[in-house]
C-alpha positions in Angstrom: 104.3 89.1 67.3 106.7 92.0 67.6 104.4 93.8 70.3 104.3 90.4 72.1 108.5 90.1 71.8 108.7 93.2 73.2 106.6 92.7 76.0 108.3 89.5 77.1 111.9 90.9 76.7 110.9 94.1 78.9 109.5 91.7 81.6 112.1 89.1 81.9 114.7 92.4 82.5 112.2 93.7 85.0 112.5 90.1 86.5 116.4 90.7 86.0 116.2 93.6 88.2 113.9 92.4 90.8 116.5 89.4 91.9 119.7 91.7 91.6 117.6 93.8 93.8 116.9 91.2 96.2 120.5 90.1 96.1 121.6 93.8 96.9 119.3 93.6 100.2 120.6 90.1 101.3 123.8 91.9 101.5 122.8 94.9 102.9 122.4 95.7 107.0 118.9 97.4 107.7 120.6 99.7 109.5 122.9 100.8 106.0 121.0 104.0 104.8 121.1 102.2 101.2 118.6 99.3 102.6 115.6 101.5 102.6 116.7 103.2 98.8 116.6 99.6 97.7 113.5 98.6 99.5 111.9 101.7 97.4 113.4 101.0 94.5 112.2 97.2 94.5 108.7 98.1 95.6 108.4 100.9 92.3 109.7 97.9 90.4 107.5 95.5 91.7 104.5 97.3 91.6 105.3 98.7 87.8 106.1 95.1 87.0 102.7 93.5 88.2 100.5 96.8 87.0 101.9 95.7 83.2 101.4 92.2 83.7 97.7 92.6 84.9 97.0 95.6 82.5 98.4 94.2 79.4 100.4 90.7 79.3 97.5 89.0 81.4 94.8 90.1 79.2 96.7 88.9 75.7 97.4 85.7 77.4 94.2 85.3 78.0 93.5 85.5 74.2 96.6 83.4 73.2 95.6 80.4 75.4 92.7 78.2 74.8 90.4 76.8 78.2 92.6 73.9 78.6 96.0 75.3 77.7 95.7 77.7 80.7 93.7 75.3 82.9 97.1 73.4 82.8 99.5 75.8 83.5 97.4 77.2 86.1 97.7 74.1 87.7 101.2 73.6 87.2 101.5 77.2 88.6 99.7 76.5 91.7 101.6 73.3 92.7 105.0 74.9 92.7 103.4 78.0 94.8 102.1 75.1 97.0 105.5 73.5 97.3 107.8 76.8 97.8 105.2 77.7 100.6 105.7 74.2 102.6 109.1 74.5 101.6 109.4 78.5 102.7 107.4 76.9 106.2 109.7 74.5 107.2 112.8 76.4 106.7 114.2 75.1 103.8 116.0 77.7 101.6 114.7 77.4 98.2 116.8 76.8 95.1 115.1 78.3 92.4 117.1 80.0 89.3 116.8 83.4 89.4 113.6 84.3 87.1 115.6 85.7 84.6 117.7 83.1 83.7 117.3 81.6 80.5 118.7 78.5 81.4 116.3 75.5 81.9 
């Protein structure tokens, strides 16, 4: 369980500095010669972030969750992507707590 503590603690920071990240850009002119040190920085983070996931998290969960336990959440996953899309398409500017909250 320690292993698995560990894992999720590292990822929700990684998630903490993936939206200050994005904040930082919001506020940032392309033309600023900090944008493009942030865009580099986010896509290292990124990229380290979903290598871990698919590498190790994804395959423990996969252990952790029986058939139906992740059929569910897979669908629960896939409506909100479908929602934030339509939502992303017809302009609307989503209000989503930032991933690292630990507020519900």
């Amino acid at each position: 369980m320690k292993e698995a503590d560990e894992i999720a603690f590292e990822g929700h920071e990684e998630h903490g500095v993936v939206d200050r990240l994005f904040d930082e850009l919001g506020k940032t002119k392309p033309a600023d010669k900090r944008w493009g040190a942030l865009m580099s920085v986010l896509k290292e983070s990124l990229e380290h972030h979903i290598e871990e996931e698919e590498e190790e998290l994804f395959k423990k969960a996969r252990k952790s969750f029986d058939t139906e336990t992740a059929t569910e959440m897979a669908e629960k996953f896939t409506a909100l992507k479908k929602k934030f899309v339509t939502e992303l398409k017809a302009g609307k500017k989503l209000k989503q707590k930032p991933s690292h909250s630990l507020e519900k």
